[in-house]
BALUM-823438 format. One line per 2 residues: for each residue x, y, z of N, C-alpha, C. Coordinates in nm, 4 decimals. Layout:
residues N
X Y Z X Y Z X Y Z ~ ...
This chain:
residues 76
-2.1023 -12.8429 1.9692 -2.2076 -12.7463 1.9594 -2.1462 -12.6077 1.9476 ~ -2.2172 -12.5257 1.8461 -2.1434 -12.3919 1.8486 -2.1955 -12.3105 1.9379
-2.1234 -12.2047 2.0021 -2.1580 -12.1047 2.0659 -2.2365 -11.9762 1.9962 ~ -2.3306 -11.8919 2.0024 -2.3828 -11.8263 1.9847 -2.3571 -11.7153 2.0220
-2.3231 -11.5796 1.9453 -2.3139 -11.4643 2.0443 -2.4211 -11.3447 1.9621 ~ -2.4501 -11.2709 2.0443 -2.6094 -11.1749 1.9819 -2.5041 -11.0557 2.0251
-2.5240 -10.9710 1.9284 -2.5201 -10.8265 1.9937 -2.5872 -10.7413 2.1028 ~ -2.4713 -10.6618 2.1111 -2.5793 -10.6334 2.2631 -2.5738 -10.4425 2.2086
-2.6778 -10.4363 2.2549 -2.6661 -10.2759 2.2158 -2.6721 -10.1393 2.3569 ~ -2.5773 -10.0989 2.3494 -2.5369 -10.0204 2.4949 -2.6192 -9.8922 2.4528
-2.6773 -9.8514 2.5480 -2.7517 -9.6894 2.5390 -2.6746 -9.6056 2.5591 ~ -2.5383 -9.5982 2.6490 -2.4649 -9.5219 2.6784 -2.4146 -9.4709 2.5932
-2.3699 -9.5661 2.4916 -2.2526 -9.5529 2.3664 -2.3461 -9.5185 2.2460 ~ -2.4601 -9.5275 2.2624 -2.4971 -9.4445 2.1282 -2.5545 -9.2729 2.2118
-2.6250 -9.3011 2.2727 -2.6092 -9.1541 2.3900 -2.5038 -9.0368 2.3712 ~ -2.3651 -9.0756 2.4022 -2.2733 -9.0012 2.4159 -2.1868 -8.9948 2.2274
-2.2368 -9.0774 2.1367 -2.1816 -9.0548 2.0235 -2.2816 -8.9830 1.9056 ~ -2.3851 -8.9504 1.9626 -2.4795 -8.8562 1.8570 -2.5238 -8.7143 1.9163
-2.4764 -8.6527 2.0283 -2.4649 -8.5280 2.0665 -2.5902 -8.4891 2.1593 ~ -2.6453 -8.4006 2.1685 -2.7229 -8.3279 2.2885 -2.8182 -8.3759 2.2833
-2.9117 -8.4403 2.1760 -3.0265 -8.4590 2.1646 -3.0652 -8.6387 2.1602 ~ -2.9577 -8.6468 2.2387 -2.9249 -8.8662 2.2084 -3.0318 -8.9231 2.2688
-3.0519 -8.8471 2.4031 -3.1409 -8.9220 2.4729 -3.3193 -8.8941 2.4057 ~ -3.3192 -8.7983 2.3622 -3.4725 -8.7938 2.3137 -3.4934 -8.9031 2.1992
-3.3855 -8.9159 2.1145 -3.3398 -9.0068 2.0180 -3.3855 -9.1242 2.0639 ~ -3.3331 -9.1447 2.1878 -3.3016 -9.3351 2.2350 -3.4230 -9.3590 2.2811
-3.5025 -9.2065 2.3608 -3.6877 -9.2548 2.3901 -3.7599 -9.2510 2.2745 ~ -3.7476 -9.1934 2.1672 -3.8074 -9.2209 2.0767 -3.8185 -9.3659 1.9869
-3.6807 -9.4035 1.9925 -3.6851 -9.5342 1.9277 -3.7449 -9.6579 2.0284 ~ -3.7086 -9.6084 2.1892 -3.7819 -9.7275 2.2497 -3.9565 -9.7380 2.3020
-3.9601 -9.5995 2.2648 -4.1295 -9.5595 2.2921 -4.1866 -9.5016 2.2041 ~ -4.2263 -9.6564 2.0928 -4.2783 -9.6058 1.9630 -4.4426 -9.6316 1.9772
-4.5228 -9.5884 1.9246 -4.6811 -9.5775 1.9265 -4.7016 -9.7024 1.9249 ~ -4.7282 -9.8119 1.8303 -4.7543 -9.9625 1.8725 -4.7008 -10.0205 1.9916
-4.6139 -10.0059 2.0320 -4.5466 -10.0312 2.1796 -4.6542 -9.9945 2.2831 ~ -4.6861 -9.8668 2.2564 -4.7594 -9.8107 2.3791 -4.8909 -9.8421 2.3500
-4.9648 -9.8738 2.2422 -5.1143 -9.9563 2.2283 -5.1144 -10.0630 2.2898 ~ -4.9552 -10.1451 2.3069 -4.9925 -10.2423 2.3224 -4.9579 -10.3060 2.5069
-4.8499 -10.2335 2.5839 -4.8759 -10.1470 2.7126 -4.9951 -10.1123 2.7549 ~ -5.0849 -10.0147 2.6741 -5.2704 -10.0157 2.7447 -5.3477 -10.0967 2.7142
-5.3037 -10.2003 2.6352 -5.4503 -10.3497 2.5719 -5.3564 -10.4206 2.7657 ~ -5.2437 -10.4362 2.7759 -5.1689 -10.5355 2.8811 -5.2120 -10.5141 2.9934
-5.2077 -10.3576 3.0116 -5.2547 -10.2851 3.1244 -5.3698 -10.2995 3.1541 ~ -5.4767 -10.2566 3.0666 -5.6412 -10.2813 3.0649 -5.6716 -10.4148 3.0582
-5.5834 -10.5261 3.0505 -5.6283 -10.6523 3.0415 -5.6189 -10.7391 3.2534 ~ -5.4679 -10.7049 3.2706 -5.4256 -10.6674 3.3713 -5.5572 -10.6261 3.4693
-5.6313 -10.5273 3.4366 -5.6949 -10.4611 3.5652 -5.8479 -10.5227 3.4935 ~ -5.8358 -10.5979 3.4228 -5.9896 -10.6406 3.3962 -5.9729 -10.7993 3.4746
-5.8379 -10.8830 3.4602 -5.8522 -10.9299 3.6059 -5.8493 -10.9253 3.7061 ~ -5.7783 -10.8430 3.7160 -5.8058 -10.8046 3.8868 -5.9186 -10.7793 3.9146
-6.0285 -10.7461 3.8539 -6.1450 -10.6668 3.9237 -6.2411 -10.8016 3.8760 ~ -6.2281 -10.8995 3.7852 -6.3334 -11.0207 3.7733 -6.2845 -11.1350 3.8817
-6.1813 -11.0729 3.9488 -6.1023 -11.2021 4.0975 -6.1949 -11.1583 4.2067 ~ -6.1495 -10.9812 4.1837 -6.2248 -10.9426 4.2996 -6.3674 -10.9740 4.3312
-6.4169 -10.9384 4.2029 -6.5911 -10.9865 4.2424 -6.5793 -11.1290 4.2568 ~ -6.4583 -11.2166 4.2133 -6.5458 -11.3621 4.2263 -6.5426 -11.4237 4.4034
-6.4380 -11.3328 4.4474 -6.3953 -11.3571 4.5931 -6.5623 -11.3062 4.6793 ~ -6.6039 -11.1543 4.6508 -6.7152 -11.0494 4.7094 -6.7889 -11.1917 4.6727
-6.8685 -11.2704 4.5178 -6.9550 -11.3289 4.5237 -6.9531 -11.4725 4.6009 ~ -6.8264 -11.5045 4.6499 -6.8051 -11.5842 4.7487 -6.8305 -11.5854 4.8785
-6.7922 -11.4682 4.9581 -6.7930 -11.3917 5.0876 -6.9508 -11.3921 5.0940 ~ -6.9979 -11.3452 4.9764 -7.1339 -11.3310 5.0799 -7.2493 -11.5046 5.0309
-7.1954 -11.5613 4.9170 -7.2423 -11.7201 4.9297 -7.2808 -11.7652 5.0711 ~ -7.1058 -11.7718 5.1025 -7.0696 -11.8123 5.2383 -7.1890 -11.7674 5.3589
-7.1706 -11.6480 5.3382 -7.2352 -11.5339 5.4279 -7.3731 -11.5665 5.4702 ~ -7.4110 -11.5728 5.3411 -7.5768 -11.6501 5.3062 -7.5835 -11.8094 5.3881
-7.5090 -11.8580 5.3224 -7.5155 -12.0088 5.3759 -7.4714 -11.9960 5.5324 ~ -7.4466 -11.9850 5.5611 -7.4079 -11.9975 5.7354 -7.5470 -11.9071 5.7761
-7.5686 -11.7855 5.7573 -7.7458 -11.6961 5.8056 -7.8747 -11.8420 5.7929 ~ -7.8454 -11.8678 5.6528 -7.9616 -11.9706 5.6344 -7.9682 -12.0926 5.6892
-7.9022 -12.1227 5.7442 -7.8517 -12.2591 5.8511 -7.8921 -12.2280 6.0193 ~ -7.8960 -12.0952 6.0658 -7.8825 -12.0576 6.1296 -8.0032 -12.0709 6.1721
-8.1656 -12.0158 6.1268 -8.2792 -12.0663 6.1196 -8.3274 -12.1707 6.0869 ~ -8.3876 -12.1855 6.2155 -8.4716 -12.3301 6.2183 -8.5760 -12.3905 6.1128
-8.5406 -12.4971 6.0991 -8.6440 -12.5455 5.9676 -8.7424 -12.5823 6.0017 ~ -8.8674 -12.5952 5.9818 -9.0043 -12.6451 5.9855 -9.0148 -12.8163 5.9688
C-alpha cells in the first residue's frame, strides 16, 4: 500500500515571507464571505435547536405537572 503525504501549509512561513501586511493577508484568505454565511446558517441552526429542546423539555415539565395536579383530585 502506498503512503500518502498532503501538504501542509504553515501560517507562520507565509506570515513572515510577504512583509507587514501578512497577517491581514492570511485573515483575509481564511475569512472569506461564503465562509461566514455559512458560520451564521450553522450558528442560527445551532440555536434553533437549542431553543425547540428547550421548549420540548418546558412542554414536558408542565405535562408532568398537569398529570400528577389531575390525579391529585378525586374522581366522581
Amino acid at each position: 500500500m502506498k503512503s500518502r503525504s498532503f501538504p501542509v501549509i504553515e501560517l507562520a512561513a507565509i506570515a513572515s515571507s510577504s512583509g507587514d501586511n501578512a497577517s491581514d493577508d492570511v485573515e483575509r484568505k481564511l475569512t472569506r464571505p461564503n465562509s461566514l454565511k455559512l458560520e451564521a446558517f450553522t450558528v442560527g441552526l445551532a440555536w434553533a435547536f437549542a431553543c425547540a429542546v428547550c421548549l420540548l423539555i418546558v412542554l414536558t415539565v408542565l405535562l408532568v405537572a398537569a398529570g400528577y395536579a389531575g390525579a391529585t383530585f378525586p374522581s366522581d
